[in-house]
N, C-alpha and C positions, 0 to 999 in steps of 0.2 A: 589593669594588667598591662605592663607594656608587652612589645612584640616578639621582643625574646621568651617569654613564659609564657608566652601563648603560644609563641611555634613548639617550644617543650613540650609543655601538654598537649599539644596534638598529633605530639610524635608519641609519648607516652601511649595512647589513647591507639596509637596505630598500631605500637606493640602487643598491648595487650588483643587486638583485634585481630593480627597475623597469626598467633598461637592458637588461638579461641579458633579461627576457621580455619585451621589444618588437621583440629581434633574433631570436630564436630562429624563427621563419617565415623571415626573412631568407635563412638557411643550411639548414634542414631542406627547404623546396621546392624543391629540387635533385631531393633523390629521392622526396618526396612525389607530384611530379606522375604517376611510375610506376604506382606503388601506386593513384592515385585514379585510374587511365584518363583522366588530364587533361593537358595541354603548360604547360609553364612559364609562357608568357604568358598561359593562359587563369586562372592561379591567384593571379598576384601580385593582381589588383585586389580580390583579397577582402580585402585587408590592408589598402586605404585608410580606408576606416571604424574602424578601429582605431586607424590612426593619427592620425587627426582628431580622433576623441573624447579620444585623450592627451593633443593640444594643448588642445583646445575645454572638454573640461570641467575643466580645472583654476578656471574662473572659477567653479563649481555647487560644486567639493570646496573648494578656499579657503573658500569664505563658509561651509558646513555645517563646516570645522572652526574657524573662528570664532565661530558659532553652536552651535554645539550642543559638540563635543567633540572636540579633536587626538587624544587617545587614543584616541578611541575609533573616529575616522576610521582611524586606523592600524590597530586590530583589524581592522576594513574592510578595509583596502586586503591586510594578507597574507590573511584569508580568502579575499576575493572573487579577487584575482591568481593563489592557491594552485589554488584551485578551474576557475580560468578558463583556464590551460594543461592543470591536466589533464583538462576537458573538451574541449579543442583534439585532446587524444593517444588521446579515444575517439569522436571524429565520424568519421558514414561518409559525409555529402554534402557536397556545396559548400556548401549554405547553411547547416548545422551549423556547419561552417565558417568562415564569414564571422559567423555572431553568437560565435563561441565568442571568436574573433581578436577582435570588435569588445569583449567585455568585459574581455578583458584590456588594451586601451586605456586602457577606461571605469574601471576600477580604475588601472590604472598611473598617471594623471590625478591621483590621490588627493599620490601623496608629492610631488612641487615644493612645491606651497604649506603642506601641510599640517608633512611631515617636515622640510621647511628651517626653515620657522616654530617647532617644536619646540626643532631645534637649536639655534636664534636666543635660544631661552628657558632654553636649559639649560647654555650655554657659558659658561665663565668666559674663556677667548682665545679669543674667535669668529673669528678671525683665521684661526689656525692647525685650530681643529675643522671650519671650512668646505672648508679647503686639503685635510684628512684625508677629508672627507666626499666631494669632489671626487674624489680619486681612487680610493674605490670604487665610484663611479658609473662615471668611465672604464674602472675594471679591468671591469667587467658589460660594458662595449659592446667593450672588445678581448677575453674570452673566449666569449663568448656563442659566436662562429659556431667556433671550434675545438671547445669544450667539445660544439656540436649534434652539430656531423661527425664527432668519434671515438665519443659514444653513437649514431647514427644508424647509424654502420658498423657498429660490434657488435651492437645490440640492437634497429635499426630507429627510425625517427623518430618514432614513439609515445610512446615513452618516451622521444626528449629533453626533449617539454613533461610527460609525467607525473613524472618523478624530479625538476625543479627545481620541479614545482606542488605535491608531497611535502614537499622540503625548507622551501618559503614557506609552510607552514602549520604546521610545527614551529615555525618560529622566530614563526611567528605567537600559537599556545598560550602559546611561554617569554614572549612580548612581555605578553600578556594575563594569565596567570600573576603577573609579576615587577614590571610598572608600574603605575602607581596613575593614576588620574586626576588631572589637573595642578590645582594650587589658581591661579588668577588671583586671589588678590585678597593672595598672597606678594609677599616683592621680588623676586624672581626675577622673577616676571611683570610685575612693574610695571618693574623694569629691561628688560626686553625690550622691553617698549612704547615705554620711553623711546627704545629708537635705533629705532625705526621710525613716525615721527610719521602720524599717520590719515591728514593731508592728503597724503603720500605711500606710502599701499599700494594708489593704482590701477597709479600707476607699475611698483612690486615686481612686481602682478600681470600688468600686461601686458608685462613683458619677460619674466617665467615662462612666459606664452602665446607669444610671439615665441620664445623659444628652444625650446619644446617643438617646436614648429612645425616649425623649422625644421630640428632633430633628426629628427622623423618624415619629411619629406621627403627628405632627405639620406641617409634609410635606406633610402627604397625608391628 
């Protein structure tokens, strides 16, 4: 596998993981509320904060992985995501709670601007790599609430967000491990720049912000 299909697939892999951890509350507060001596309506609004920062900061993660590093944005985002479910699956208050849910947001925010623009730079048919990358973004938001409810049945809702905060830091390691820090000043990168002219990546960004948006709304 050279290093261009390897960075794909592990941006693939990071799509499908951004979707998958912004559902998982979705479907776990069903029986969460039990557990925490709390009713289902009193629990959803700790998820709104999360879901905002998903939308909202992708304008703060786009520009730092324009500034500083994609790659390294990316080490980010599977640490911090990894890290931020399974602190989600060892809180015992509400407000534990609501900051754990609000940082996996604030990480999830990270891949739109940062993993597409990757993509964008490393596709030889961007066409068709976007088409692929698309659908393991969809497959994370149609497994997400089955994959919570059959671990949640077995094993308790704990451990729906710690086994998938587990798995995003492995694949987080191989990502850090296996990718190098991108050279911009290659044609790869200067071909990337070329289909995406400066005078239009406020546009890029703000339909990124519009669709996140509108994703976290439509989930809760």
């Amino acid at each position: 596998m050279n290093n261009a299909s390897r960075v794909i697939g592990f941006v693939n892999a990071a799509h499908f993981i951004d979707h998958y951890s912004m559902l998982i509350f979705a479907a776990a507060v069903i029986v969460m509320g039990p557990a925490l001596g709390m009713a289902y309506s009193e629990l959803l609004p700790y998820a709104t904060p999360g879901f905002v920062a998903f939308g909202a900061g992708s304008l703060i993660t786009g520009w730092l992985g324009d500034r500083w590093s994609r790659r390294h944005m990316m080490v980010v985002f599977f640490a911090g995501i990894g890290l931020s479910m399974i602190a989600v699956g060892l809180v015992q208050t509400p407000l534990q709670l609501g900051a754990a849910l609000l940082l996996i947001g604030l990480f999830a925010s990270i891949y739109h601007p940062v993993g597409t623009a990757m993509l964008v730079s490393y596709a030889d048919k961007l066409g068709r790599e976007m088409g692929i990358n698309g659908v393991f973004g969809n497959f994370g938001v149609a497994s997400s609430a089955l994959v919570t409810g059959v671990v949640g049945q077995f094993l308790g809702w704990r451990w729906a967000f710690i086994i998938p905060g587990i798995v995003a830091l492995l694949i987080g390691t191989a990502f850090m491990r296996t990718v190098v820090h991108e050279d911009r000043s290659g044609h790869k990168q200067a071909a990337a720049q070329a289909r995406v002219a400066k005078g239009d990546m406020w546009r890029i960004i703000l339909s990124l912000l519009i669709g996140s948006t509108s994703l976290a709304f439509a989930a809760v």
